[in-house]
C-alpha positions as CSV (number, residue, x, y, z in Angstrom):
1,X,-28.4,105.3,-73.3
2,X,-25.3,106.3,-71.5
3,X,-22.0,105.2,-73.4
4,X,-19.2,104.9,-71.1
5,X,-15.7,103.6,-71.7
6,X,-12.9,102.5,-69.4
7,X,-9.4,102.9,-70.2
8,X,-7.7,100.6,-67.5
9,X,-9.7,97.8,-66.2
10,X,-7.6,97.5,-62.7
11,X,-9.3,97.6,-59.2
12,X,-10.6,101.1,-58.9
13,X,-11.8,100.9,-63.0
14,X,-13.1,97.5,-62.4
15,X,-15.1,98.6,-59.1
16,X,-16.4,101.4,-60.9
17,X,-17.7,99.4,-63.6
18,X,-19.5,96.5,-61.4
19,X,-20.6,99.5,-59.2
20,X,-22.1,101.1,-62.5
21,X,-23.4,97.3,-63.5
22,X,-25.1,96.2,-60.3
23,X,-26.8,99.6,-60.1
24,X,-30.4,100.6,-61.9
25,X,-28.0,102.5,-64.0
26,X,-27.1,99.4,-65.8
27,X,-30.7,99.1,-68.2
28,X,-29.4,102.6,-69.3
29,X,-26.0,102.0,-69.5
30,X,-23.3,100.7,-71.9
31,X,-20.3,99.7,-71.0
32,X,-17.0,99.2,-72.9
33,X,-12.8,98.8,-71.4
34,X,-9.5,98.5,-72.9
35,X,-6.6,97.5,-71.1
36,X,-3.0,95.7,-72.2
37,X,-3.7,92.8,-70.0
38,X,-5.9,90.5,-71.2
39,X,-6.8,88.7,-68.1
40,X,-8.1,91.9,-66.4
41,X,-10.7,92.0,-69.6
42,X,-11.4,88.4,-69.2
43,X,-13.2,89.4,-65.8
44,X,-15.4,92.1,-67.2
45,X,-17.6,89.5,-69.2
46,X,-19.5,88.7,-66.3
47,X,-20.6,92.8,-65.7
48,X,-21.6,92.4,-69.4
49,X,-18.4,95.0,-70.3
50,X,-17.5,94.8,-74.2
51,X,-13.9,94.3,-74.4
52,X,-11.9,96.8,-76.5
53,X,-8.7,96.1,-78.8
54,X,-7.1,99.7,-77.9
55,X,-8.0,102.7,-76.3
56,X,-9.0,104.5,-78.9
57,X,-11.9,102.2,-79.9
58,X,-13.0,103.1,-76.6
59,X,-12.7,106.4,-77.6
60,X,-15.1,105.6,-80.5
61,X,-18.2,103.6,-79.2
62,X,-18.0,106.0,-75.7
63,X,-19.5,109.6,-74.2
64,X,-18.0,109.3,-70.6
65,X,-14.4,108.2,-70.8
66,X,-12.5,106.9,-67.5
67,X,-8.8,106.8,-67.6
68,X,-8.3,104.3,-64.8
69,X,-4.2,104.6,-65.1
70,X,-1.4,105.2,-62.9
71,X,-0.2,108.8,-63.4
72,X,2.8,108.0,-65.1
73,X,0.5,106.0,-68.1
74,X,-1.5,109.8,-68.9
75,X,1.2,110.8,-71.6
76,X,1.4,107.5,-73.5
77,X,-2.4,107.2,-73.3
78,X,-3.7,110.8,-74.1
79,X,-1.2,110.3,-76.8
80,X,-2.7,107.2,-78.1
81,X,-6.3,108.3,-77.7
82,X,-5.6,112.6,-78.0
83,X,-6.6,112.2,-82.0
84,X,-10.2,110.2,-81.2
85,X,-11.4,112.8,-78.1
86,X,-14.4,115.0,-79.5
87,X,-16.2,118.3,-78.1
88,X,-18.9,115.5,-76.8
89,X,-16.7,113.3,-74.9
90,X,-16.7,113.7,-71.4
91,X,-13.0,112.6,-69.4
92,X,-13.1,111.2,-66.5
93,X,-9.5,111.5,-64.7
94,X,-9.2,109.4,-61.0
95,X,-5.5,110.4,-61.0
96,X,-3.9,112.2,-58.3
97,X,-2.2,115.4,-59.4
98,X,-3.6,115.2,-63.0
99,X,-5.2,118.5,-63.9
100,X,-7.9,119.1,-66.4
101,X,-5.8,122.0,-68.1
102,X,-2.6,119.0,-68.9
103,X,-5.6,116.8,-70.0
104,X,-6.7,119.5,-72.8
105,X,-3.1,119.9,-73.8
106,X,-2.7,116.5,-75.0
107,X,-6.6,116.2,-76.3
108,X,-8.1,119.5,-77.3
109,X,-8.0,122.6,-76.3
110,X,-11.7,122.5,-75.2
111,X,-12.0,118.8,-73.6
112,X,-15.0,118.3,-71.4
113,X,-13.1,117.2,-68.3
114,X,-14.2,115.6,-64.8
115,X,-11.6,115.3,-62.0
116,X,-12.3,112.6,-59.8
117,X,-10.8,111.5,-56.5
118,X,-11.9,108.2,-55.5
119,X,-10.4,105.4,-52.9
120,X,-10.2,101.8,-52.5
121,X,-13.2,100.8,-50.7
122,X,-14.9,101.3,-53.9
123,X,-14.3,97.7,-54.3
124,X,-16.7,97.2,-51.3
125,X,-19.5,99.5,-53.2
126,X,-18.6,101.6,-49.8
127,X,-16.1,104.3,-51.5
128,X,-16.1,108.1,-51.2
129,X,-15.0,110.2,-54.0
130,X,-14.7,113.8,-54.6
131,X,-15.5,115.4,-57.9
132,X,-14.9,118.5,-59.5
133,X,-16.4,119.8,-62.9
134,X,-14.0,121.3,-65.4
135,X,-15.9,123.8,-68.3
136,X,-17.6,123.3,-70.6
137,X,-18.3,120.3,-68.9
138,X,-22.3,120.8,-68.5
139,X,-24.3,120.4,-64.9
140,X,-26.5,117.8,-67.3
141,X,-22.9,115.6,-68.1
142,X,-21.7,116.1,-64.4
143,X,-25.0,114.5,-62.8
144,X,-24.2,111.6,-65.1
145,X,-20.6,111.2,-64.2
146,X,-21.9,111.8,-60.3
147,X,-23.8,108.7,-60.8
148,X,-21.6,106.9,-62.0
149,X,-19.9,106.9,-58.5
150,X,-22.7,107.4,-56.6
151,X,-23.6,103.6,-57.3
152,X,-20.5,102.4,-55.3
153,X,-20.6,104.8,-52.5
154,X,-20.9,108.4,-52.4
155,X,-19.9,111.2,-53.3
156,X,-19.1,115.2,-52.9
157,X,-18.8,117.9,-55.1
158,X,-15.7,120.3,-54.8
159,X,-14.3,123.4,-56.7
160,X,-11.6,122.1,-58.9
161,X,-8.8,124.1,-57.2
162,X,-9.4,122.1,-54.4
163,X,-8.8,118.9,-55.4
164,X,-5.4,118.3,-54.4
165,X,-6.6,119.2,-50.5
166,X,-9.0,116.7,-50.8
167,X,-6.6,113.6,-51.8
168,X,-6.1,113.3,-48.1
169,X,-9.7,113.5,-46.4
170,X,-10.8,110.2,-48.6
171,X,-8.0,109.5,-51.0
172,X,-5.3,108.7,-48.7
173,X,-6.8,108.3,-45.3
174,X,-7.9,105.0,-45.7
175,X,-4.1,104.2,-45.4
176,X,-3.8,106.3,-42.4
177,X,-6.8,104.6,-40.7
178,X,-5.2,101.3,-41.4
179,X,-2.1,102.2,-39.5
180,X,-4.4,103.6,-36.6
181,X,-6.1,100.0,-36.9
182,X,-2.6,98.4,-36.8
183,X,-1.4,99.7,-33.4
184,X,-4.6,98.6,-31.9
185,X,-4.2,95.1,-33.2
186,X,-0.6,95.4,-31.8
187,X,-1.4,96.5,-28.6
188,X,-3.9,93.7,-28.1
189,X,-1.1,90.9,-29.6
190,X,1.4,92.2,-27.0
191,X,-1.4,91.4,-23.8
192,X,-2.1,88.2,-25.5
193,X,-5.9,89.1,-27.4
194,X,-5.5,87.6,-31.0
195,X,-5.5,89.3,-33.6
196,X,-9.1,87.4,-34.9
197,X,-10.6,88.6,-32.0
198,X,-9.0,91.8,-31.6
199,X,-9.3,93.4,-35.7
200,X,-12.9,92.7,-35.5
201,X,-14.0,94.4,-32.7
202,X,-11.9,97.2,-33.3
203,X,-13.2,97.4,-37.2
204,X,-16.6,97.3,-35.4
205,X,-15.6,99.7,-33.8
206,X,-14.9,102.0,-36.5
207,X,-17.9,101.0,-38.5
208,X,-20.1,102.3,-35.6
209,X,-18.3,105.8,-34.7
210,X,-18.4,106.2,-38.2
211,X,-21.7,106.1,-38.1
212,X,-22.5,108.2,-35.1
213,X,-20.5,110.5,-36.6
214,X,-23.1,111.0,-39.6
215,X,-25.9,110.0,-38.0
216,X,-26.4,110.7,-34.4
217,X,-26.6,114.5,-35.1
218,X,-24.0,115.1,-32.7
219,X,-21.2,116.8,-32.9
220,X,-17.6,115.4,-33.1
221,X,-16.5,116.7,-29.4
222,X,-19.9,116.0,-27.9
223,X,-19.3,112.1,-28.8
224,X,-15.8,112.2,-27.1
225,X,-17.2,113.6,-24.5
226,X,-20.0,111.0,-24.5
227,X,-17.4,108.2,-24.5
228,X,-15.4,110.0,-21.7
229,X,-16.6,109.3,-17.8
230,X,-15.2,111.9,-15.3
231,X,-11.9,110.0,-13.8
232,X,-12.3,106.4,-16.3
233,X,-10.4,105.4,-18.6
234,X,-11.0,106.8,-21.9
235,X,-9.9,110.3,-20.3
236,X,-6.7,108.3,-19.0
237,X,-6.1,107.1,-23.0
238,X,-7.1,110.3,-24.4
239,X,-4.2,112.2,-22.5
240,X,-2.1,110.4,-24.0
241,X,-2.7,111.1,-27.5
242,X,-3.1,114.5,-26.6
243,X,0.6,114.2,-24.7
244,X,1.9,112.9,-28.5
245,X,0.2,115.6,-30.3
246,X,-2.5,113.4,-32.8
247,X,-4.0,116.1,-33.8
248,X,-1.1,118.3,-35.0
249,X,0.5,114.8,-36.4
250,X,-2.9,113.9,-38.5
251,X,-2.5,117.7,-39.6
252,X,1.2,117.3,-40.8
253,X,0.9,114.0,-42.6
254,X,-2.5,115.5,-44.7
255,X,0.1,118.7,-45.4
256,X,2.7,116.4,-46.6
257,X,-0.1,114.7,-48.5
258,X,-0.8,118.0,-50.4
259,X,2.4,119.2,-51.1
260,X,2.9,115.6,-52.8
261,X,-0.1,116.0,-54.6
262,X,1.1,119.7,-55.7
263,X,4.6,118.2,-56.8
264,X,3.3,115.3,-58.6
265,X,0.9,118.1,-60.0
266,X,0.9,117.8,-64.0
């Protein structure tokens, strides 16, 4: 039986945990959550979560222990909890910028620790997140935690030093895609499509080249090419977002995206 223990119950801790209880993994799986607002506990009784009176009871009853808060909550939690962690329980961090090294110098000095980068369509059981293993976290513990996420989307294994690079290839670019979505939606407002016609088709649109991207077996310029006729109009559109540089663009906003991650970096 796999303990695991949220700290934080908001969206991303919450998808995790009805991912996790909607999953085979839930016959082998206990789960238990504290957080300061009652009414975000009051929704886990129906994924079977035991509700905790502080964070370091979770600490107590749990293996695998997800801190599901904002990174300006990690010092007055792992100061709450630092006394309770043990050289069997397992962190979970899904903080931006939080390393594993800060982690172990508010816990102990050898914390098992698993840095996690996860995004919002979790809530959807769809989400992507990246995962890096932190010694003397073992492969054995890592499989666990990798399953834990694996039962809301998927995920990908990274080295740990690259886990502030990764923020913006599935942490952040769901924002970015949104805005992309956005100026379609406008475009078609402004020749008089509604939006309830037009966001549909175009998230359509998305799900299905998102899909041909993984599994046509082609690559990414032989599907533009594929959508592009000789002298029609994708050609004509594609000019133009070579003529305003998307490419370089998408390149500067995931380098700004980086160095954030670097300066928020604790």
């Amino acid at each position: 039986m796999n303990t695991v223990g949220f700290i934080g119950a908001g969206n991303i801790g919450y998808a995790i945990m009805k991912g996790i209880a909607g999953s085979a993994l839930a016959a082998e799986t206990k789960i238990s959550a504290f957080d300061p607002d009652a009414e975000k506990l009051t929704r886990l009784q129906e994924l079977g979560v035991t509700a905790c009176a502080s964070g370091t009871e979770v600490l107590q009853s749990s293996k695998y222990v997800f801190l599901a808060v904002k990174p300006q909550m990690f010092d007055t939690v792992l100061e709450q909890i630092g006394g309770a962690v043990t050289q069997d329980t397992v962190i979970v961090s899904i903080a931006a910028g939080i390393t594993a090294e800060y982690i172990r110098s508010k816990t102990i000095p050898d914390a098992k620790v698993v840095l996690v980068m996860p995004n919002t369509p979790l809530l959807l059981g769809v989400g992507a997140s990246a995962l890096a293993k932190s010694a003397p976290t073992t492969d054995e513990e890592f499989a666990v935690v990798c399953s834990f996420f694996d039962a809301c989307g998927i995920s990908a294994t990274l080295p740990e030093n690259k886990m502030k690079e990764i923020i913006a290839i599935n942490g952040s670019s769901p924002a970015f895609i949104y805005l992309f979505a956005k100026a379609f939606v406008d475009y078609a407002a402004k020749e008089g499509i509604a939006k309830e016609t037009a966001l549909p088709l175009f998230a359509q649109s998305l799900i299905g080249s998102a899909r041909m991207l993984t599994d046509s077996g082609y690559s990414i310029e032989e599907l533009i090419k594929m959508v592009s006729s000789p002298g029609g109009t994708t050609l004509a559109g594609l000019d133009e977002l070579y003529k305003g540089n998307l490419e370089q663009t998408v390149d500067a906003a995931c380098t700004a995206c980086t160095k954030r991650a670097y300066e928020l970096s604790k």
